[in-house]
LUMTIKE-850551 format. One line per 8 residues: their letters; for each residue x, y, z of N, C-alpha, C, O. Coordinates in nm, 3 decimals. Layout:
A) X:Y:Z:X:Y:Z:X:Y:Z:X:Y:Z ~ ...
This chain:
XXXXXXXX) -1.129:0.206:3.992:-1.019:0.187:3.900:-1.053:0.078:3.800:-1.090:-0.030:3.846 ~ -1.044:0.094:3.665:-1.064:-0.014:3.590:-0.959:-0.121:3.581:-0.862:-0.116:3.657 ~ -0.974:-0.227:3.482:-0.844:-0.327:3.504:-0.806:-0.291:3.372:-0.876:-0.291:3.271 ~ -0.654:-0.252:3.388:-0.558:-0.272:3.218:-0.567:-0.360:3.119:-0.586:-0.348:2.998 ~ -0.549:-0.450:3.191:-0.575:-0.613:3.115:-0.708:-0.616:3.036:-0.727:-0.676:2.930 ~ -0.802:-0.536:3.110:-0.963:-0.560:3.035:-0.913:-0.412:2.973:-1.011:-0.420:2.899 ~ -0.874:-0.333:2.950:-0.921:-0.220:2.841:-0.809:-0.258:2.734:-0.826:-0.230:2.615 ~ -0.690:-0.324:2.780:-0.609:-0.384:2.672:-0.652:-0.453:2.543:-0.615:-0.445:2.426
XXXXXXXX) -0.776:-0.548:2.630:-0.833:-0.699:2.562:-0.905:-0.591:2.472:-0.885:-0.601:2.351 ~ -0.979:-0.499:2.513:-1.102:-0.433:2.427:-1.024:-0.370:2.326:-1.042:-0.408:2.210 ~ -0.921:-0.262:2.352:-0.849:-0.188:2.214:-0.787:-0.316:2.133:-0.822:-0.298:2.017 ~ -0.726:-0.415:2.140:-0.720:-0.480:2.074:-0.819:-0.543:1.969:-0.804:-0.554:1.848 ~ -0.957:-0.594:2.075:-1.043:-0.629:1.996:-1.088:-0.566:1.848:-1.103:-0.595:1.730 ~ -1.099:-0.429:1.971:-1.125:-0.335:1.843:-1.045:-0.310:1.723:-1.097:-0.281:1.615 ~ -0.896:-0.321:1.745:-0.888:-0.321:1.599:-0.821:-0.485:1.523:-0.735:-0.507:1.438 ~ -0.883:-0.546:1.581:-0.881:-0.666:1.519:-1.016:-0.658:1.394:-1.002:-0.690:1.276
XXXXXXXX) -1.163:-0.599:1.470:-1.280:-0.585:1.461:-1.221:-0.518:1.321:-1.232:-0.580:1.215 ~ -1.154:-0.377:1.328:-1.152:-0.253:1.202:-1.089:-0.355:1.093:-1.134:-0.348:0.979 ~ -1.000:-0.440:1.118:-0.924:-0.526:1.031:-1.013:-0.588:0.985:-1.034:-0.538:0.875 ~ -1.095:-0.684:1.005:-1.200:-0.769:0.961:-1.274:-0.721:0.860:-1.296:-0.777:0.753 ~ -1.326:-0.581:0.908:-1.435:-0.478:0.853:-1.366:-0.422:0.703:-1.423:-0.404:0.595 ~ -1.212:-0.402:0.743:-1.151:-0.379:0.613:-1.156:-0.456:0.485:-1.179:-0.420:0.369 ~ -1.121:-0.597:0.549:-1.126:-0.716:0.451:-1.254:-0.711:0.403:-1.255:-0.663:0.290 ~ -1.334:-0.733:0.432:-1.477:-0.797:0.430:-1.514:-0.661:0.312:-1.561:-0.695:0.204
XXXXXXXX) -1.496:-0.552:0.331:-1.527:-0.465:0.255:-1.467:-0.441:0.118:-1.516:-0.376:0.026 ~ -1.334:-0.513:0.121:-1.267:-0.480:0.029:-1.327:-0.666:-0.084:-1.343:-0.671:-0.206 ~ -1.344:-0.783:0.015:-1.419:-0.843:-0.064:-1.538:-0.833:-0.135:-1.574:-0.896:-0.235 ~ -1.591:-0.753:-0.075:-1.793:-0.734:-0.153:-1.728:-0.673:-0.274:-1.620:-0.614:-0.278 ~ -1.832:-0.701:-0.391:-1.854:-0.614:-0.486:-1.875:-0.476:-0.432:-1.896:-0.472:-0.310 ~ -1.874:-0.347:-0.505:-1.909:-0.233:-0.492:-2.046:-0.255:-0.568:-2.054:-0.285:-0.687 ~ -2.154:-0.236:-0.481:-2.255:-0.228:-0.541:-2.387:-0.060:-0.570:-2.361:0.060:-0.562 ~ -2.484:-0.112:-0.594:-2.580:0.048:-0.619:-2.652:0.015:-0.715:-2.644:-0.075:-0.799
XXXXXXXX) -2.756:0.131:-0.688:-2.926:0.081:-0.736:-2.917:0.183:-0.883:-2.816:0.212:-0.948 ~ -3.038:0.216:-0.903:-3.033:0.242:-1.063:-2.989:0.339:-1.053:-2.901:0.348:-1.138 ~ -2.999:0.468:-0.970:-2.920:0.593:-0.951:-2.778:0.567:-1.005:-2.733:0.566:-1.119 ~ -2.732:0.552:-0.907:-2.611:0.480:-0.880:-2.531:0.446:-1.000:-2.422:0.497:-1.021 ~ -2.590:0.354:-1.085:-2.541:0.271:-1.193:-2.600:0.370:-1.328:-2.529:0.375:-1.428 ~ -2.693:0.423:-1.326:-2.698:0.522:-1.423:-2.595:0.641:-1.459:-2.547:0.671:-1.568 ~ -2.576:0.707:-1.310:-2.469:0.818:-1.303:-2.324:0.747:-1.348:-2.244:0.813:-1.414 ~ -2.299:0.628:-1.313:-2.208:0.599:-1.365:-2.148:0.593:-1.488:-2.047:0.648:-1.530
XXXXXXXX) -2.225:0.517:-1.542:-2.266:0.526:-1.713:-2.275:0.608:-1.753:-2.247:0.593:-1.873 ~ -2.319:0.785:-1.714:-2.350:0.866:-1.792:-2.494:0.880:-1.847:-2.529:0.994:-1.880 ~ -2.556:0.810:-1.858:-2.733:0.778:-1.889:-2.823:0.817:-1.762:-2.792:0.836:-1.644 ~ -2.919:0.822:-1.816:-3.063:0.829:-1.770:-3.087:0.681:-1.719:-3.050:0.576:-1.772 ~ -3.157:0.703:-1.605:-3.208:0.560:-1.575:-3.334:0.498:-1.681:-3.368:0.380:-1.680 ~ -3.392:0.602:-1.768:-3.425:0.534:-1.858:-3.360:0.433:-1.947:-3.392:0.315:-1.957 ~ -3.233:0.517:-2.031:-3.142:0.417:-2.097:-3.109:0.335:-2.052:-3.136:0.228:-2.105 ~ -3.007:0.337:-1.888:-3.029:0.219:-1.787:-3.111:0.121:-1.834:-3.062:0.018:-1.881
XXXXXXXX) -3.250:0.140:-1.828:-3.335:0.026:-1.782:-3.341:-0.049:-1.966:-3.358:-0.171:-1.975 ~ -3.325:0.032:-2.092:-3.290:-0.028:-2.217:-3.172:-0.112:-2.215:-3.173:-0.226:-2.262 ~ -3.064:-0.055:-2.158:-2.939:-0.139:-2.204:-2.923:-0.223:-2.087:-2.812:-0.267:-2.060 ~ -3.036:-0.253:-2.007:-3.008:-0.388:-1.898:-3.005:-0.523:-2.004:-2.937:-0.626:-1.999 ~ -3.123:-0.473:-2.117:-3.119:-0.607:-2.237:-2.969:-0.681:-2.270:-2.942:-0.793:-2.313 ~ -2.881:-0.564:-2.228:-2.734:-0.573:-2.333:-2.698:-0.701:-2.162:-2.644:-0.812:-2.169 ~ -2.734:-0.654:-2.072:-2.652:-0.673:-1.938:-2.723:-0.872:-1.881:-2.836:-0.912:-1.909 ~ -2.648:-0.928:-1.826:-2.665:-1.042:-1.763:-2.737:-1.031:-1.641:-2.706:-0.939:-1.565
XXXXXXXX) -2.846:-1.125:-1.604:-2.918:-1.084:-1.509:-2.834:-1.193:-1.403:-2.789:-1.297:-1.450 ~ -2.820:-1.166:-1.278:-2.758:-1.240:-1.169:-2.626:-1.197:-1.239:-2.616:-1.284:-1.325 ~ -2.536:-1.129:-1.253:-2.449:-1.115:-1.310:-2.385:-0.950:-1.282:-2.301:-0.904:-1.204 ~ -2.481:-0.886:-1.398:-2.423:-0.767:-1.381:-2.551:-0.673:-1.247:-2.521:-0.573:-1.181 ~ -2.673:-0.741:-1.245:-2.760:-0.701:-1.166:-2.827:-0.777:-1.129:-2.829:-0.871:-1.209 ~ -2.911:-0.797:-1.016:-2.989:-0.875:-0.946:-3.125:-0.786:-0.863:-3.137:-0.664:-0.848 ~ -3.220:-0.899:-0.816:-3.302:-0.841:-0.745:-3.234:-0.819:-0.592:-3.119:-0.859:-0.572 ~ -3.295:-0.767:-0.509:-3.268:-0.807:-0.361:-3.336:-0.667:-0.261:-3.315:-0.547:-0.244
XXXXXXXX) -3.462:-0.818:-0.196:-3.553:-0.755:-0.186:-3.645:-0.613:-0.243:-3.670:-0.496:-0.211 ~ -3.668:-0.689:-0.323:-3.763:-0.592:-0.444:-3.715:-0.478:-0.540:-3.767:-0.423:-0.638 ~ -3.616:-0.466:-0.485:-3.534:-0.349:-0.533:-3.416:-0.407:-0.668:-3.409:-0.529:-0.682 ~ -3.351:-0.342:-0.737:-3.256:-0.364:-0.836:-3.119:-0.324:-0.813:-3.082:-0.209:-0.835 ~ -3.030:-0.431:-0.762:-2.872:-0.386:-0.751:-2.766:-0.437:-0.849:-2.737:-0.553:-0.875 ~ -2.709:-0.312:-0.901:-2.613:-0.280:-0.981:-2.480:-0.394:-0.965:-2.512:-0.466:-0.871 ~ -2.386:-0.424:-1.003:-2.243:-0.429:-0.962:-2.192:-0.382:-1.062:-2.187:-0.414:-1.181 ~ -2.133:-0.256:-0.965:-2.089:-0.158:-1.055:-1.937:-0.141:-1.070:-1.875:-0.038:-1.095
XXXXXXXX) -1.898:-0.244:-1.053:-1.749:-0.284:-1.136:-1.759:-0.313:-1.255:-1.719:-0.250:-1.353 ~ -1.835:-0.454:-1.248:-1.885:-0.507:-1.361:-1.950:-0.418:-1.450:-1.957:-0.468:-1.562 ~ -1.993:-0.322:-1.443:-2.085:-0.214:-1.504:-1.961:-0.124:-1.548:-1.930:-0.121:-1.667 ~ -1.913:-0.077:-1.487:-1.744:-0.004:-1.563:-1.721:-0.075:-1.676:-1.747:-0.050:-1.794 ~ -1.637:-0.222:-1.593:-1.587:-0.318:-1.729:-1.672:-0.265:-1.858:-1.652:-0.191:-1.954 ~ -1.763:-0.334:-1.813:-1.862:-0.380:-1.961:-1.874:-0.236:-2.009:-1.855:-0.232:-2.130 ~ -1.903:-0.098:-1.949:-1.886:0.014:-2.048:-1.744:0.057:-2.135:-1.740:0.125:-2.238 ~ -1.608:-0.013:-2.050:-1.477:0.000:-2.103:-1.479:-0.133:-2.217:-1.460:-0.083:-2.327
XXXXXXXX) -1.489:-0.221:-2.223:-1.462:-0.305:-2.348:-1.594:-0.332:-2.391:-1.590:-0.452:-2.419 ~ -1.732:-0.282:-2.418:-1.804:-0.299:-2.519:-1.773:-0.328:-2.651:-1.836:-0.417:-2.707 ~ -1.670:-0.256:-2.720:-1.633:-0.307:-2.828:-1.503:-0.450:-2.840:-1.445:-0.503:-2.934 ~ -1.504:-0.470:-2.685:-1.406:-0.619:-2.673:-1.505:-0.750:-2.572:-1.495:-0.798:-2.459 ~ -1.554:-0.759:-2.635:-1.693:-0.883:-2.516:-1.557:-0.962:-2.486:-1.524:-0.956:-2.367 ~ -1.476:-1.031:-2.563:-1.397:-1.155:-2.469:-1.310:-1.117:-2.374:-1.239:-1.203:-2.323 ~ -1.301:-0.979:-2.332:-1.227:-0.926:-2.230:-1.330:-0.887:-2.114:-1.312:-0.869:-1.993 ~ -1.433:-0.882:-2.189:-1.557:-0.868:-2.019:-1.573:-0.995:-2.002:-1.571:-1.033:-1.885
XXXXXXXX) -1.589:-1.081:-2.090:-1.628:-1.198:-2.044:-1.484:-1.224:-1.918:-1.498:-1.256:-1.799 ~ -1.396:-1.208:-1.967:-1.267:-1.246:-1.844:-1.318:-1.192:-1.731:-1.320:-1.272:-1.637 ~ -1.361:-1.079:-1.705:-1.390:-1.024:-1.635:-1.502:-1.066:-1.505:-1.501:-1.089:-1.384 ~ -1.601:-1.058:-1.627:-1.703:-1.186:-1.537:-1.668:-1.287:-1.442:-1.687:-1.307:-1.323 ~ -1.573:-1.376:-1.594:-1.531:-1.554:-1.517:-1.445:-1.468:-1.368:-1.486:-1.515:-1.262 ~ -1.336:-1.355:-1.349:-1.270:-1.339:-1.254:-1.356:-1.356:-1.124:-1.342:-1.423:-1.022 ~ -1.529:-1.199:-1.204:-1.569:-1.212:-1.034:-1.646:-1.339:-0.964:-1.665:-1.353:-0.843 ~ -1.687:-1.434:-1.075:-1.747:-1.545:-1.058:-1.634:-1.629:-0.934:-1.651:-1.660:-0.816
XXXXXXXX) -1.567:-1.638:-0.989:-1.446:-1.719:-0.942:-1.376:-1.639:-0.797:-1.293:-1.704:-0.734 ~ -1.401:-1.542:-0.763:-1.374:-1.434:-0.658:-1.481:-1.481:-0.539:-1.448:-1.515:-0.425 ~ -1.649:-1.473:-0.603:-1.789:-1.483:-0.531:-1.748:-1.636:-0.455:-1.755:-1.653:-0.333 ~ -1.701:-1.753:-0.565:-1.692:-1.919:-0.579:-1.592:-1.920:-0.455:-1.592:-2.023:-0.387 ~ -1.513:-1.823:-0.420:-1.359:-1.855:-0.341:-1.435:-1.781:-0.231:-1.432:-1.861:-0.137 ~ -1.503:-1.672:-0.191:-1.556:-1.602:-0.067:-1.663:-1.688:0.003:-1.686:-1.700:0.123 ~ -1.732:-1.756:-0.124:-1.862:-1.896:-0.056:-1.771:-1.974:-0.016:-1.749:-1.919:0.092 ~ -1.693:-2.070:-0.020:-1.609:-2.173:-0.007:-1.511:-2.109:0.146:-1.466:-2.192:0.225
XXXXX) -1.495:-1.990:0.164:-1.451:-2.004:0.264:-1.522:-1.948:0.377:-1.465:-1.919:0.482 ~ -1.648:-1.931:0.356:-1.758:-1.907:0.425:-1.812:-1.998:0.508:-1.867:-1.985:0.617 ~ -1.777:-2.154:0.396:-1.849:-2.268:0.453:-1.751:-2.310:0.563:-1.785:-2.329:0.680 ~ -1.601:-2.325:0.506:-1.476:-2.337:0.639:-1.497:-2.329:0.722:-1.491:-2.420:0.805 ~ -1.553:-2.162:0.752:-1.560:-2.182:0.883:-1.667:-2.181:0.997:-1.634:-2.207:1.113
């Protein structure tokens, strides 16, 4: 016979665990590699790799481990107000300030 008390503790855990997993997911950027961020855009990963010139490096893309990742929010934005930069720039300062508040409570705890 198992004990209640111990399969109680575990279903709970568990969705304490799914809760966590929720948050945590809903904090990350949505990210993706040049596929990814090309299809989005509508372009070729050729054009991709032209209009990265237009794009901020550590910003709208980064390395990690050898490879090239997108944030492809930021990659929306900036295709929706191209013709408004001081409204991506808001955009930016938001996720900057989002990344600044997820480090800071990283260190907490």
């Amino acid at each position: 016979m198992s004990d209640p008390t111990l399969a109680d503790a575990i279903l709970k855990l568990t969705s304490v665990l799914e809760r966590l997993e929720q948050k945590l997911d809903a904090a990350l950027p949505e990210t993706g590699g040049k596929q990814e961020a090309a299809k989005l855009l509508g372009i070729t990963t050729r054009t991709l790799h032209r209009r990265m010139l237009e794009l901020e490096k550590g910003v709208h893309y980064w390395d990690e481990g050898g490879k090239v990742v997108f944030d492809l929010e930021l990659l929306r934005d900036w295709q929706r107000n191209r013709n408004d930069p001081a409204a991506h720039l808001r955009a930016i300062e938001n996720r900057r300030k989002q990344l600044l508040s997820q480090q800071s409570q990283k260190k907490r705890k």
